[in-house]
N, C-alpha and C positions, 0 to 999 in steps of 0.2 A: 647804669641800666635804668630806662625810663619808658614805661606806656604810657601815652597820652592818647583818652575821648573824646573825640569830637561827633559833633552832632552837627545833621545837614540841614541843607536851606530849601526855601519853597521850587517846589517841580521834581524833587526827589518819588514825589508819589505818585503811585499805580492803583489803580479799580483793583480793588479787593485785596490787598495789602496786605492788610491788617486779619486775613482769614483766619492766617495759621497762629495768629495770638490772642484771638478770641476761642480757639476749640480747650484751649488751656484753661482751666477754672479762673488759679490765680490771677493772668493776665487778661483776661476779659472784668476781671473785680476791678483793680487796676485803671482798667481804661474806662470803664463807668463813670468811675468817685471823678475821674479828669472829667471825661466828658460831662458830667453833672455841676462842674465849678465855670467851665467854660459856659454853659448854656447852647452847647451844639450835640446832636445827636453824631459823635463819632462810629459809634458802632455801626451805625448802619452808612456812612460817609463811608468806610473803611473796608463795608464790605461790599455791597452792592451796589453804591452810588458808581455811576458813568463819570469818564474821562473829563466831561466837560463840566458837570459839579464837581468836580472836587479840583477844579482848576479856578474855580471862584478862588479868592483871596481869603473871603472870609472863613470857606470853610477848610481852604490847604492849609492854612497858618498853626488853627487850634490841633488838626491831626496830625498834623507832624511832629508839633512839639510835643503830642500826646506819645504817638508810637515811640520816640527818642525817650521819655522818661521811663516808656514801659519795660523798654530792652537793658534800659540803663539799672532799672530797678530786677531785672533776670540776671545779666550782669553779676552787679554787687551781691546779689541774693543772700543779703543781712547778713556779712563778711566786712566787718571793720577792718581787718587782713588787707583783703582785698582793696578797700579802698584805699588804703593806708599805701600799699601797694603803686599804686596811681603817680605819673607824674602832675599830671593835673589835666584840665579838661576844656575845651573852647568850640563856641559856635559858630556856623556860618549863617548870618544872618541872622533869621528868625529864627536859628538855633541858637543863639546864646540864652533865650530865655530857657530852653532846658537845660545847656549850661552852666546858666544862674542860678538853677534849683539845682542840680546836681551836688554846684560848688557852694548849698546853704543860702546864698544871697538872699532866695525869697524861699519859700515854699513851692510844693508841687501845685496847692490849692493857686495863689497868688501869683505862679505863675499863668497859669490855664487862663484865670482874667486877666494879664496883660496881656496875651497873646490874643484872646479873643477881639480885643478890645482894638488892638495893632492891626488886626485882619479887615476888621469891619472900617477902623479908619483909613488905611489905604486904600481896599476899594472904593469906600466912596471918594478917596480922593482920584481915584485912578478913572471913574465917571467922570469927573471935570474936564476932559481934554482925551483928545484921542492920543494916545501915548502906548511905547509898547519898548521890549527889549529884544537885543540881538547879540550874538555870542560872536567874535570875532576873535579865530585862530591865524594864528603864524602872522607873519609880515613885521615890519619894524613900530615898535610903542612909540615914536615921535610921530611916524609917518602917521600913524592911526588920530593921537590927539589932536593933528592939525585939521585930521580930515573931519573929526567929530567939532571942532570948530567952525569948519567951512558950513558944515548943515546946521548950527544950534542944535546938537546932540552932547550926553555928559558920559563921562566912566561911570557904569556903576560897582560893577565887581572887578576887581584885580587878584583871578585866581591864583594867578602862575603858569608854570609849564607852557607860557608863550598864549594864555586865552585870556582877553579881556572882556567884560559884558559891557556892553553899552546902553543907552535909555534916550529917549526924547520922545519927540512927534513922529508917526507912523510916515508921513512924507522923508523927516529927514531920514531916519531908516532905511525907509524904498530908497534914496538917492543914494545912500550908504552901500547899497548892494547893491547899484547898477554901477557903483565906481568906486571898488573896493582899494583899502594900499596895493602897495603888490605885492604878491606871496599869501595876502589875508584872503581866509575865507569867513563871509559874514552868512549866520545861520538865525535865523528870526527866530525868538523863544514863542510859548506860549503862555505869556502870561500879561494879562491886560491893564497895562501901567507901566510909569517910566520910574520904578521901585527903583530908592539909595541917590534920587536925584533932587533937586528944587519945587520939582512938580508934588512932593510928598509934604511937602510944609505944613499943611493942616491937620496931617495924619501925626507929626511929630507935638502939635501943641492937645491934642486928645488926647494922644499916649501919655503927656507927662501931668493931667490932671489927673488920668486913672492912677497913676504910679507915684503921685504925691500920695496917696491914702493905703501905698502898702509897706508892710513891713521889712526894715531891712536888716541884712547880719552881713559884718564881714566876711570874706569867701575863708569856707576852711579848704578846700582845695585851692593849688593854683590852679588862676583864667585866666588867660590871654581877651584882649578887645580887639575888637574887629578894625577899630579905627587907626590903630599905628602896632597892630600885634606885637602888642609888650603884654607882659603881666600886669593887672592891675591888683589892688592889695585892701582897697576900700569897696565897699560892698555900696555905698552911698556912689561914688563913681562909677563904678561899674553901670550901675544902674540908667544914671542921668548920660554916661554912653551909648548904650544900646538903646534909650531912644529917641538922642539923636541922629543915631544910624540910619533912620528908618530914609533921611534926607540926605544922608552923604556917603561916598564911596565904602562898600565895604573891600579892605585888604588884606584877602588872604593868605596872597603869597607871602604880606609880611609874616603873618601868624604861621606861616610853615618856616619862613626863616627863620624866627624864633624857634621852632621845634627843631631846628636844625643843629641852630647856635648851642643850644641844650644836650645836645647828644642821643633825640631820643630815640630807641630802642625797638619800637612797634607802636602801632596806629589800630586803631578802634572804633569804629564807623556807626553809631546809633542807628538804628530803623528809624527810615527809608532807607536804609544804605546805597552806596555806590558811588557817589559823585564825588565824595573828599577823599575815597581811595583810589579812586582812577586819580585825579589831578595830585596823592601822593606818591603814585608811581612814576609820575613827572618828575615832583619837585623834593620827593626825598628817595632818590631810590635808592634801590636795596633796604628800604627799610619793611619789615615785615608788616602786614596788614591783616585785618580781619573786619569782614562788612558783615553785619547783625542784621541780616535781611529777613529770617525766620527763628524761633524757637530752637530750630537744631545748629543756628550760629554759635550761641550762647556757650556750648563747653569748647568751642575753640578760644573765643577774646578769653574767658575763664581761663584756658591755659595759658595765655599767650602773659597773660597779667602774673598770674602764680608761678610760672615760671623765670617771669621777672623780676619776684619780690625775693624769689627764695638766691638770684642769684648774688 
């Protein structure tokens, strides 16, 4: 018997989000101390900023891995049980830095600046060039690399459940969807940059200057990496992974493989939820899920965990 947490990636988030975790004392205290380490005002990103602020990079990055720590911290609600409980935990993306603070690597504090830090350096990397992503369902995975060749476009995500995200220049895109594989439908994201590709290169040598200067512990949970979804066991690795990622394919589908291999038992979706339990009703089904979208998620994944430890 095994739950594992995972915590999701940028575009999880909606205008005001974050309402129903700010009317709660505790979790509005919570998302403060983050927002105070990042140097972005979350609270108000979370609640009242529009669709198109908080599609900025810089300021999706730092909220999201805020709301994930904060549900994560509802969650555990200071239950060593609980935690103990846990098969272990893994991000998608810019989720693994709350991941990595879940799983000790860094701190909550330590995380919020690297993530701040990853926001601000992809978007301005993502100003250098016009670049953008595009989700592409169904059709054959060779058929698709070839055609991502033909225009100079790269994989960026490899979710599973038959969706791959792709990245480059907004031309080859547009050519991408006027001449899809066959079977694939290509659906343009919204988010401004060719994010997990080569166009990220300057965002990944900023990232690893701020993250020389922070502290690291090995994971006492199991993590899974985004980069060949295995377990990783060094906290000093894990680390110098996730920001390299920021430049190369993230694989999910491996990291659900892995979850599979494992045997586990139920799925656990951080705030924003949604996205990594939709693509696990793909790619592990029948396995039970619960997405921590609001405060009143919170005594389901609770069950769902306590009833796994006790079994």
């Amino acid at each position: 018997m095994s739950v594992v947490v995972v915590a999701p990636g940028q575009g999880s988030q909606t205008p005001g989000f974050l309402e129903p975790w700010i009317a709660v004392p505790e979790y509005a205290e919570h998302l403060a101390a983050l927002s105070a380490a990042a140097g972005v005002d979350l609270v108000t990103h979370g609640t009242v900023s529009d669709a198109d602020t908080i599609r900025d990079t810089a300021v999706a990055q730092p909220l999201i891995v805020a709301a994930s720590l904060v549900a994560l911290g509802g969650i555990l609600n200071g239950s060593d049980a609980r935690r103990g409980a846990l098969a272990g935990i893994a991000g998608h993306s810019v989720g693994e830095l709350a991941a990595a603070a879940g799983a000790g690597i860094v701190s909550e504090h330590d995380a919020m600046r690297l993530v701040a830090a990853r926001g601000a350096a992809m978007a301005d990397a993502a100003g250098r060039a016009r670049t953008g992503m595009s989700a592409v369902v169904g059709g054959d995975e060779a058929d698709l690399l070839a055609k991502l060749d033909e225009h100079g476009l790269h994989p960026a995500n490899f979710n599973g459940g038959g969706q791959i995200v792709v990245a480059g220049e907004l031309t080859g895109l547009a050519a991408l969807a006027a001449d899809p594989p066959a079977g694939a439908r290509v659906i343009p994201l919204q988010v401004a940059g060719a994010f997990h590709t080569r166009w990220m290169g300057s965002a990944v040598d900023e990232l690893r200057a701020v993250a020389a200067g922070v502290e690291i512990h090995d994971p006492t949970l199991t993590i899974w990496t985004n980069r060949t979804g295995r377990p990783v066991t060094s906290g000093a690795e894990y680390v110098d992974l996730l920001v390299g990622q920021v430049a190369s394919p993230v694989r999910w589908d491996l990291t659900m493989e892995s979850f599979a291999a494992l045997g586990v038992t139920g799925l656990v979706e951080l705030a924003p939820a949604g996205a990594l339990v939709g693509l696990a009703k793909r790619g592990l089904k029948g396995v039970p899920t619960v997405a921590v979208k609001t405060p009143d998620d919170l005594v389901a994944a609770r069950d769902l965990i306590d009833q796994d430890g006790a079994a």
